[in-house]
C-alpha positions in Angstrom: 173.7 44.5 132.7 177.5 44.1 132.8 178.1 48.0 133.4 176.0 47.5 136.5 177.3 45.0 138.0 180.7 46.6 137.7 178.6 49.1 139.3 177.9 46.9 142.1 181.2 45.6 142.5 183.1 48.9 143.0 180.1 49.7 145.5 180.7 46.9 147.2 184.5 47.5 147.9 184.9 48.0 151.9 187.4 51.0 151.0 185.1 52.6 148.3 182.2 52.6 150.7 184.3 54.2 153.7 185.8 56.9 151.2 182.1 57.9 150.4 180.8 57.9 153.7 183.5 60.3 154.3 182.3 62.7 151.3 178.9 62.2 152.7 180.0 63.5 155.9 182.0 66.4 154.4 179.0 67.1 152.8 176.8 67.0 155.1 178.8 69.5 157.4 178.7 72.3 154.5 174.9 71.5 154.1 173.9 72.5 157.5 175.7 75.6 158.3 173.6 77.7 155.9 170.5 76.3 157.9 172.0 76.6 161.5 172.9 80.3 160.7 169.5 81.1 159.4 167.7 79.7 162.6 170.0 81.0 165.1 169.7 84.3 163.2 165.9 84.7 162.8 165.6 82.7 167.1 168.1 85.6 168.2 166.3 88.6 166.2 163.1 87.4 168.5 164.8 88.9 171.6 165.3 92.6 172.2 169.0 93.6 172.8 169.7 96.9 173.4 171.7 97.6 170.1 172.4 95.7 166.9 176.0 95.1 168.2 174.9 92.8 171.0 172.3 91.1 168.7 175.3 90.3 166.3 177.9 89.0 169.1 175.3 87.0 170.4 174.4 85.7 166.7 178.1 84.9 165.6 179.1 82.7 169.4 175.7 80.5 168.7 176.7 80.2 165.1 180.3 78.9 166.2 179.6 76.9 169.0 176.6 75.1 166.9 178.9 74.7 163.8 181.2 72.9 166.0 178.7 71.1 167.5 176.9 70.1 164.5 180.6 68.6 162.9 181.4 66.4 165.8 177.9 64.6 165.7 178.2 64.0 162.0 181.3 63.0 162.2 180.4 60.4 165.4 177.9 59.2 163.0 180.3 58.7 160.4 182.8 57.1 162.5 179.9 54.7 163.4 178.6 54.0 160.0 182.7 53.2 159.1 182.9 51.0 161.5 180.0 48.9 160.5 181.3 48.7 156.5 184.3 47.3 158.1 182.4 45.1 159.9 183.5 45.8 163.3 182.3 44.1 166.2 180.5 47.2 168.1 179.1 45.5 170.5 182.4 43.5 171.4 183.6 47.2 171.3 181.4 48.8 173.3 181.8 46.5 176.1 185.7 46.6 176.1 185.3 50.4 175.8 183.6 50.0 179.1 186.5 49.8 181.7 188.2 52.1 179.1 185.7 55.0 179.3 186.3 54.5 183.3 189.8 54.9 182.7 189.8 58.0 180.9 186.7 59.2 182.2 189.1 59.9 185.8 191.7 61.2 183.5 189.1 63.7 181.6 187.8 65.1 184.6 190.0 68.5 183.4 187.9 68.1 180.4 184.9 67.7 182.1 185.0 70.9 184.0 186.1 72.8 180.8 183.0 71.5 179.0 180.7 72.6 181.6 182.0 75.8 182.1 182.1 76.2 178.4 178.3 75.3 178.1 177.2 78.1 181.0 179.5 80.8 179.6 177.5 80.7 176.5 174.0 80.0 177.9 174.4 83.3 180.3 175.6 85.2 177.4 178.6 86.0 180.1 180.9 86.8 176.8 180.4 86.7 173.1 182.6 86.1 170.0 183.8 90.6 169.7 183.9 91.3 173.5 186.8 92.8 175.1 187.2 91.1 178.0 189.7 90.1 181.4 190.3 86.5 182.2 191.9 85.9 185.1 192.9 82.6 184.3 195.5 81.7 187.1 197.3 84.5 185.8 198.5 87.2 188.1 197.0 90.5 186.0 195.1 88.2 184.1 194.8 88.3 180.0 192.9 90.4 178.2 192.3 90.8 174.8 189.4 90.4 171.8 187.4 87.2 171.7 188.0 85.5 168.7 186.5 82.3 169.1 184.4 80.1 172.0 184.1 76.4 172.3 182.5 74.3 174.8 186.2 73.7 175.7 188.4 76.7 174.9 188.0 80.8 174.1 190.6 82.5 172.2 191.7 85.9 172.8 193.5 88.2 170.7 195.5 90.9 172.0 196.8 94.4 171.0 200.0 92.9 170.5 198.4 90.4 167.7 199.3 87.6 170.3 196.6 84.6 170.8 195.9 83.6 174.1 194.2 80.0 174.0 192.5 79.7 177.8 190.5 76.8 178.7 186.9 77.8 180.0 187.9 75.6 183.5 190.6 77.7 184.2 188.9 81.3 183.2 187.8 82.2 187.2 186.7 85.9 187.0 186.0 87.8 184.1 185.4 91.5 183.4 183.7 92.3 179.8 184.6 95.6 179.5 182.0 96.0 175.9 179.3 94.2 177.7 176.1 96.7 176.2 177.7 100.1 177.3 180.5 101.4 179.0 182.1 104.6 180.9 184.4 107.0 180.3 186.5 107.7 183.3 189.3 110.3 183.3 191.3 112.2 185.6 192.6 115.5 185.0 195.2 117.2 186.8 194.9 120.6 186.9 197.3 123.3 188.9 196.3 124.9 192.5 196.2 127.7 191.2 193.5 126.9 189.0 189.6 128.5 189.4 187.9 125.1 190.0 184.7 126.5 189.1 186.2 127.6 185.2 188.0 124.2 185.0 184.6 122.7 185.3 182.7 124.9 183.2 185.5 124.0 180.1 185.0 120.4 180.6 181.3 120.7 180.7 181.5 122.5 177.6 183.9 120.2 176.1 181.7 116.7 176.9 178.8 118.4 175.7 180.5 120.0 172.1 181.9 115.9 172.2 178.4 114.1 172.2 177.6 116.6 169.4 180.1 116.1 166.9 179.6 114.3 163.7 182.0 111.3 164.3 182.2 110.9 167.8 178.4 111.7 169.2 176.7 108.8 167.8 178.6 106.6 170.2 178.0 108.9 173.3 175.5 108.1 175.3 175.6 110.2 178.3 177.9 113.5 177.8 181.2 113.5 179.6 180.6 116.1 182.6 183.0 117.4 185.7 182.1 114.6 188.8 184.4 116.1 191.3 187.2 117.3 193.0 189.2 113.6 192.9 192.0 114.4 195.3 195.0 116.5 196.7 198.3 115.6 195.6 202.0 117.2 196.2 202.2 119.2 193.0 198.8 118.8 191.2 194.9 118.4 192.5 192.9 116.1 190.6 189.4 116.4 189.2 187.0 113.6 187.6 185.1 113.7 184.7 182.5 110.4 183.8 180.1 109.9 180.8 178.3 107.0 179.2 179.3 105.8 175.9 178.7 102.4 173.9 180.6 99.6 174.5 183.9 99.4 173.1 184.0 103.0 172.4 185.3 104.3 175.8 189.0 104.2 174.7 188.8 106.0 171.1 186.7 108.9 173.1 188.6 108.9 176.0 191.3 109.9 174.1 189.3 113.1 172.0 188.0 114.0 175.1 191.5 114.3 176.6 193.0 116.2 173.3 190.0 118.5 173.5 190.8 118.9 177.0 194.1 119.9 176.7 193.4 122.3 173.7 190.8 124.3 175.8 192.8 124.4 178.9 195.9 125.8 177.0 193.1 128.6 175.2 192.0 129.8 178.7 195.2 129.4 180.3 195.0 126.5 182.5 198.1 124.8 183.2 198.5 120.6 183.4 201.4 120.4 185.9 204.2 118.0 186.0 205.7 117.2 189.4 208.3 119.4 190.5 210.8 119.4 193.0 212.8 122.9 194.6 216.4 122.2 195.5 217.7 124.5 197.9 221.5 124.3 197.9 222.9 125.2 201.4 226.2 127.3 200.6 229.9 125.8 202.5 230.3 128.0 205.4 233.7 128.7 204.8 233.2 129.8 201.6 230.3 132.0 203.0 233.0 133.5 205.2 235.6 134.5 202.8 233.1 136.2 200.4 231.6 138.2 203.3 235.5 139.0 204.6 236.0 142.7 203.9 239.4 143.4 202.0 242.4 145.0 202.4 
């Protein structure tokens, strides 16, 4: 009998009861992400997307934005629940948070806009958590770089440099996903005047197609790289095109064989890849001329 009203006494201790709510709540926010990623996982596999790499980018932004979600409410309902054990007026509260909330509600209008922008990027899937993508953010060039993470507020990009670019969905403006369910290979080659036009497309050709087929690179090729067309005429050098289809994300690493192979196969057959040059021609002192052209004595 003693041990429980001890029991009872600690329970009822104002701090004791606030430190449990706030196990409760920590609780409570590892309890539900197992359950949130298991629904959002099995609602998302119930849509076609055209690979397994969209399906998962779209998976891994719901997840985050409804983990995030899920801790503020739990934690709102903490706070609430706190402020009862302490015995706070709420209603007293409420009202003086009234002019408050009008107050701050013209200072959050920055907020506001970030929220809502937030909220449409990720219902019209416009980028997901593993896209490359272009903000243009204010920025002159804008800033590119690996999605990391998406809030209702904020994304977070990483770049090749390693840096973290924190942009606030308000402020993003235009974007360009560039690994948005497939992408294209787009290169110029600058070949020599000289050059058969007809045999420099017949290497590349052979080169795009030998690309989609090899072990490590043609499972990410979706459309061979193939000649396009003469690009244009420059001082030194004309340029061709050559376009192919690959999956998104991939255009860069295949770009780059298909350039080396390129270059290997042109060398073989003899095809030169000019540099600009320029031809100085050196106008002789006419004096100089003279005395070399005066007979002597």
């Amino acid at each position: 009998m003693e041990f429980s009203q001890n029991i009872q006494e600690i329970l009822n201790n104002r701090l004791i009861q606030v430190l449990l709510t706030v196990i409760a709540a920590l609780l409570l926010q590892l309890l539900v992400r197992a359950p949130i990623e298991r629904l959002v996982r099995q609602a998302i596999r119930s849509h076609r997307y055209s690979s397994k790499e969209e399906e998962r980018k779209r998976e891994d932004t719901l997840i985050t934005v409804f983990h995030t979600a899920s801790s503020v409410i739990v934690w709102i309902l903490a706070i609430i629940v706190i402020l009862i054990q302490l015995h706070v007026n709420l209603a007293g509260l409420l009202t003086g948070a009234g002019l408050i909330g009008i107050i701050v509600g013209v200072g959050a209008q920055g907020a506001i806009k970030d929220f809502l922008a937030g909220v449409f990027i990720i219902l019209e899937n416009q980028y997901r958590v593993g896209d490359i993508v272009t903000l243009s953010a204010g920025v002159t060039g804008g800033v590119s770089g690996v999605v990391e993470d998406i809030t209702v507020r904020i994304t977070k990009l990483r770049d090749l440099d390693g840096n973290l670019h924190i942009v606030s969905n308000g402020s993003v403006g235009v974007i360009t996903n560039m690994t948005f369910q497939f992408a294209n290979v787009n290169v110029d080659i600058p070949i020599s005047y000289e050059t058969n036009i007809d045999t420099a497309k017949k290497i590349i050709n052979e080169v795009g197609i030998d690309l989609a087929g090899d072990e490590t690179f043609g499972r990410d090729v979706m459309e061979a790289i193939q000649f396009l067309r003469v690009d244009s005429f420059d001082a030194s050098v004309m340029t061709v095109k050559a376009l192919g289809k690959v999956k998104a994300g991939m255009q860069w690493d295949i770009a780059g064989e298909f350039r080396r192979r390129v270059k290997i196969a042109f060398d073989k057959h003899g095809i030169d890849i000019p540099y600009p040059q320029v031809v100085v021609h050196e106008e002789e002192n006419h004096a100089a001329k003279a005395r070399r052209s005066k007979p002597t004595k």
